[in-house]
DRENRO-755829 format. One record per atom (N, C-alpha, C): residue in three letters; atom name; x, y, z. Coordinates in steps of 0.02 Angstrom, whole numbers, plus 32768, in hexadecimal, padded with zeros to 4 digits. Each point is the difference from the previous one (the first is absolute). Last residue first. Layout:
BEGIN
ALA CA X Y Z
...
//
This chain:
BEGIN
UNK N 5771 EFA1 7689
UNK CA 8027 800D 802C
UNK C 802D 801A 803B
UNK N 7F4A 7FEE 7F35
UNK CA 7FE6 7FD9 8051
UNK C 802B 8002 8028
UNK N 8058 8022 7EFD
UNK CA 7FBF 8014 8017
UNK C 7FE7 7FCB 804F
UNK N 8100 8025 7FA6
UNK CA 7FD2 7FCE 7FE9
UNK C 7FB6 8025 8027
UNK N 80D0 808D 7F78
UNK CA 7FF3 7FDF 8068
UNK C 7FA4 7FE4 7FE4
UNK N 80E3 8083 7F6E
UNK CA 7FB7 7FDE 8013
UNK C 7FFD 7FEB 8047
UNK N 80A4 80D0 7F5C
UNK CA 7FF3 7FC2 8045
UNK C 7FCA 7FE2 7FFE
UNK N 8098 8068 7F40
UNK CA 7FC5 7FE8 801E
UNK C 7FEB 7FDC 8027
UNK N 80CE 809D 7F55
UNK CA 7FED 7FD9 8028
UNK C 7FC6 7FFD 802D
UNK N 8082 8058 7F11
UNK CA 7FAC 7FEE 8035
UNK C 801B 7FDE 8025
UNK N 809E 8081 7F39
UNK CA 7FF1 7FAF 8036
UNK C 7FE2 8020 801F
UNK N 8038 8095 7F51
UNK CA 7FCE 7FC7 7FE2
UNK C 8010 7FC9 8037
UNK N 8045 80C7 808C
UNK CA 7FF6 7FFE 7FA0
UNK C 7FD5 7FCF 7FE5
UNK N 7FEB 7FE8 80E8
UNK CA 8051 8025 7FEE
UNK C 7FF7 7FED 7FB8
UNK N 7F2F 7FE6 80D5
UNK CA 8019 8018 7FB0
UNK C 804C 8008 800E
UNK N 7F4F 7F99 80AC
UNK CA 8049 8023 7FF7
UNK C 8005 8000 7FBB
UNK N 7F15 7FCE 80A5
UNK CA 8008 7FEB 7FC1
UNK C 8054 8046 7FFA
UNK N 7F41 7F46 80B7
UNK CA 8045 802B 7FF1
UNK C 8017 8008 7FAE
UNK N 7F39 7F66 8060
UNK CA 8020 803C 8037
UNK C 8015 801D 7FF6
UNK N 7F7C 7F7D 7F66
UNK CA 803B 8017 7FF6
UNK C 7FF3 802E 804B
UNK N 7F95 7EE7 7FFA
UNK CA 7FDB 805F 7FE7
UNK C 8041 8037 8001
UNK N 7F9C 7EF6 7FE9
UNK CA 8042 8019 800D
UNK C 7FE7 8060 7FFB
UNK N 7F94 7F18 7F9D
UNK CA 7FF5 8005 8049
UNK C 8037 802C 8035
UNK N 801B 7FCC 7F10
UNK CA 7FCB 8037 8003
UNK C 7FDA 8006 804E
UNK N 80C7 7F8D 7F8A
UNK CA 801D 8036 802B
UNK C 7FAC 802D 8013
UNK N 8021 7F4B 7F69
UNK CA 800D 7FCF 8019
UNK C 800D 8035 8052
UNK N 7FE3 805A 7F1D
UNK CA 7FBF 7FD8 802B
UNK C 800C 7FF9 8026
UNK N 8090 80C4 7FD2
UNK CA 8000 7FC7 7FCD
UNK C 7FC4 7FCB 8035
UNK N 802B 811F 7FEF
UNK CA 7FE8 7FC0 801E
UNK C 7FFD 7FBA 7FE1
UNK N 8054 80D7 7F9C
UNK CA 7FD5 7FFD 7FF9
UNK C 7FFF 7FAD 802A
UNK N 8078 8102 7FAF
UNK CA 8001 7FCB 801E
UNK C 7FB8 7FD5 8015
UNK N 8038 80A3 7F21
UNK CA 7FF1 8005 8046
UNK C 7FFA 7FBE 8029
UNK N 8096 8044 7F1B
UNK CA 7FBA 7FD8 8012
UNK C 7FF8 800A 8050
UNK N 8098 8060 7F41
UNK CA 7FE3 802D 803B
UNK C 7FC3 7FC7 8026
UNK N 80AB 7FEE 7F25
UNK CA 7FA1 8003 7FF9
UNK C 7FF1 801B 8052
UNK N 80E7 7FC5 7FF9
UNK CA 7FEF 8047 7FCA
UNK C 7FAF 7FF5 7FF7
UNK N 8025 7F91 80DF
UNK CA 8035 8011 7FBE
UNK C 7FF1 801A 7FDF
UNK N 8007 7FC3 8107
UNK CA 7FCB 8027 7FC5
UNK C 803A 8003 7FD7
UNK N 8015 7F68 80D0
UNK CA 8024 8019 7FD2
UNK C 7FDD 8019 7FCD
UNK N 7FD0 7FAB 811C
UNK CA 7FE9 8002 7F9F
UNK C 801A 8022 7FE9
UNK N 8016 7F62 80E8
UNK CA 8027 8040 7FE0
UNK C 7FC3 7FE5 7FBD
UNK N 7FCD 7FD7 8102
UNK CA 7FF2 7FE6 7FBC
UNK C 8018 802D 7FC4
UNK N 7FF9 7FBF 8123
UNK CA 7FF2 8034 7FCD
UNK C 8000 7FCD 7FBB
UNK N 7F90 7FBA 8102
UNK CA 8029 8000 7FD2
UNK C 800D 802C 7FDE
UNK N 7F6D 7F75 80BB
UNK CA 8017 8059 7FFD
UNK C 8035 7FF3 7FD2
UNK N 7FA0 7F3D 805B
UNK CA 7FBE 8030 7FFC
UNK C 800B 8032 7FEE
UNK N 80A6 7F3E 7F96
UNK CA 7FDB 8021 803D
UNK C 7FCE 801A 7FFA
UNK N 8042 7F24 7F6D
UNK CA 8007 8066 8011
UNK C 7FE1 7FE8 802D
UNK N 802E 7F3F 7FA4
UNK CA 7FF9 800A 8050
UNK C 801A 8055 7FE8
UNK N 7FA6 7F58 7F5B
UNK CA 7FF4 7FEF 804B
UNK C 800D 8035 803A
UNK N 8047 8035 7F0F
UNK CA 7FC9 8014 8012
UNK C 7FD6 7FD4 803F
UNK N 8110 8008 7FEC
UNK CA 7FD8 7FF7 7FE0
UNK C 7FB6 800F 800D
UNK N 80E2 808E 8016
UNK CA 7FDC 7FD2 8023
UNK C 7FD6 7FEE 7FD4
UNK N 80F0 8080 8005
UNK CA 7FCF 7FDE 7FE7
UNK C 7FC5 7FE2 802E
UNK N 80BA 80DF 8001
UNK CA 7FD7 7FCE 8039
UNK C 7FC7 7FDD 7FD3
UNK N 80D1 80C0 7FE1
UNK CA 7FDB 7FEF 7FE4
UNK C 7FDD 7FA0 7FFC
UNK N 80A2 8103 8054
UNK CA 7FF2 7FB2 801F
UNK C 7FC0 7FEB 7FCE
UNK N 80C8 80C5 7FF9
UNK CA 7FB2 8002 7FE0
UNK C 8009 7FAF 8019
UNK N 80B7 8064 801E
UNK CA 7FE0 8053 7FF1
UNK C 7FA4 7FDB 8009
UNK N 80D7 7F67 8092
UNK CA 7FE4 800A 7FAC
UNK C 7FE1 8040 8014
UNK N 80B4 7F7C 8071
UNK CA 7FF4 8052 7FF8
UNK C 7FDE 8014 7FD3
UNK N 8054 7F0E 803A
UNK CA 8007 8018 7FD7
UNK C 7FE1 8056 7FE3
UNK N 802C 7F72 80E8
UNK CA 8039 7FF9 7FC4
UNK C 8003 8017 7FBE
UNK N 7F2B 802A 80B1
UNK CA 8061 801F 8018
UNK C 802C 7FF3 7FCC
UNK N 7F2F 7FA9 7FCC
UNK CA 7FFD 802D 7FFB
UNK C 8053 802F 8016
UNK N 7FC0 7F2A 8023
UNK CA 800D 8000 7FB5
UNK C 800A 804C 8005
UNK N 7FBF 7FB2 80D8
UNK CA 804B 7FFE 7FD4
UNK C 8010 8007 7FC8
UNK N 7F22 8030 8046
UNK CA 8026 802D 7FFE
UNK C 8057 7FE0 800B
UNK N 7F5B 7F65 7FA8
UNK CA 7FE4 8048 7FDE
UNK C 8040 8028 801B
UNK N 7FDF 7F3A 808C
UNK CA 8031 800E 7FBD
UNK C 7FDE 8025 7FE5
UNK N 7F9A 8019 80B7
UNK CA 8050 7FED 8008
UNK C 8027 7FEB 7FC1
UNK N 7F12 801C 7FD7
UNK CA 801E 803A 8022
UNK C 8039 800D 8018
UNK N 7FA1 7F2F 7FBC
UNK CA 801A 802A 7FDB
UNK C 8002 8046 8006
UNK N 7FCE 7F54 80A1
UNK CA 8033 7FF8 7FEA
UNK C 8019 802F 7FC1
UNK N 7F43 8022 8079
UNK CA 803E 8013 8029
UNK C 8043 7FF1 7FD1
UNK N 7F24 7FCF 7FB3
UNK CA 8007 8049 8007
UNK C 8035 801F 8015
UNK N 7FDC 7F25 7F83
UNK CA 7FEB 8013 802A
UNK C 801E 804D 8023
UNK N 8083 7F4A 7F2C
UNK CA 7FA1 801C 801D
UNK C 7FFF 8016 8044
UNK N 80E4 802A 7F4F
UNK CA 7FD5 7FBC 8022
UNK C 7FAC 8014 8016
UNK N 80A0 807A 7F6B
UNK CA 8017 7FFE 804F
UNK C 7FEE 7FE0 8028
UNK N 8089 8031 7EFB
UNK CA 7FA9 7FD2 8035
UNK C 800E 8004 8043
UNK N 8053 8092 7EFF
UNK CA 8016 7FDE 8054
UNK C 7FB6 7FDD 8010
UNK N 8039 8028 7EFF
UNK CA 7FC9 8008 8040
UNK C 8036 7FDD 802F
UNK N 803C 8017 7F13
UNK CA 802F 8032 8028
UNK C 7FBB 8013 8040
UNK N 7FDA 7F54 7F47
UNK CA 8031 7FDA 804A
UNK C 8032 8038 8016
UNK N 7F21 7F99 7F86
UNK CA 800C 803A 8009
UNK C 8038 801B 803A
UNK N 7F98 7F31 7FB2
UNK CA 8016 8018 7FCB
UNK C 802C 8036 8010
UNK N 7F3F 7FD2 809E
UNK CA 8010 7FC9 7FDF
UNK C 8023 802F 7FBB
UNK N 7F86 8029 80E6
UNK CA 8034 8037 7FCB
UNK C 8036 7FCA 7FC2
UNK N 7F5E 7FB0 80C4
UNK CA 7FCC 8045 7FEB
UNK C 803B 8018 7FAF
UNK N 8071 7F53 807D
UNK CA 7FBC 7FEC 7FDE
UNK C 7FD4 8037 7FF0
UNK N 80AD 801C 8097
UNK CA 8017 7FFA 7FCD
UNK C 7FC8 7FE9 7FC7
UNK N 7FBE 8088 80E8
UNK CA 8024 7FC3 7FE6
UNK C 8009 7FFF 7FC1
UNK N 7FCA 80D3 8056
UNK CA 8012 7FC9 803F
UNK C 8015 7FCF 7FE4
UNK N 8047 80F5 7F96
UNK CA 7FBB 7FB8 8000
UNK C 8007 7FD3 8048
UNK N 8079 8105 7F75
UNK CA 7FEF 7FBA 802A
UNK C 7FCC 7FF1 7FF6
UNK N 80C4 809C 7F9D
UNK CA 7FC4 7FED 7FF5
UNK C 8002 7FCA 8042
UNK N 8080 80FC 7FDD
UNK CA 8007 7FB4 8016
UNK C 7FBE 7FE8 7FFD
UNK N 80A2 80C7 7F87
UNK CA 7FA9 7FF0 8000
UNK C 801D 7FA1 8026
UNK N 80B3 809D 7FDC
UNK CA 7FD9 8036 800E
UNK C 7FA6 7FD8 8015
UNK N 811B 7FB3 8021
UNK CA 7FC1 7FE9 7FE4
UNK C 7FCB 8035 800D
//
């Protein structure tokens, strides 16, 4: 398996049924996060959360396409400021980290 998706609970990922769940709280899904992780040797972990509970420090992939659109803070991200910015061809990646933190 090259890309392992997760979620904590099944309800965030409704429909969507190649999401592992690792349950809530920090410990517990940290302990399952990395069993999942041992059995299936993924390239790329890809960690739902709903807009309750981001963190204070996150990235944020952007995919530029043939119009070249420059990345561009979505609202809901404007209390967020870019720490970190990794180019690989047309993928961006963008760290934020919540302002006061």
């Amino acid at each position: 398996m090259d890309k392992l998706f997760l979620a904590a609970i099944k309800e965030e990922t409704i429909g969507l049924d190649y999401f592992n769940h690792v349950g809530v709280g920090k410990i517990n899904a940290s302990y399952n996060t990395l069993k999942l992780i041992n059995i299936h040797k993924p390239k790329l972990i890809i960690n739902y959360l709903d807009k309750k509970t981001l963190p204070n420090d996150f990235w944020i992939i952007h995919i530029r396409d043939i119009t070249k659109t420059e990345f561009k803070k979505p609202n809901n991200f404007l209390n967020y400021t870019i720490k970190e910015k990794k180019y690989f061809n047309r993928l961006e990646l963008y760290q934020l980290k919540k302002n006061g933190t």
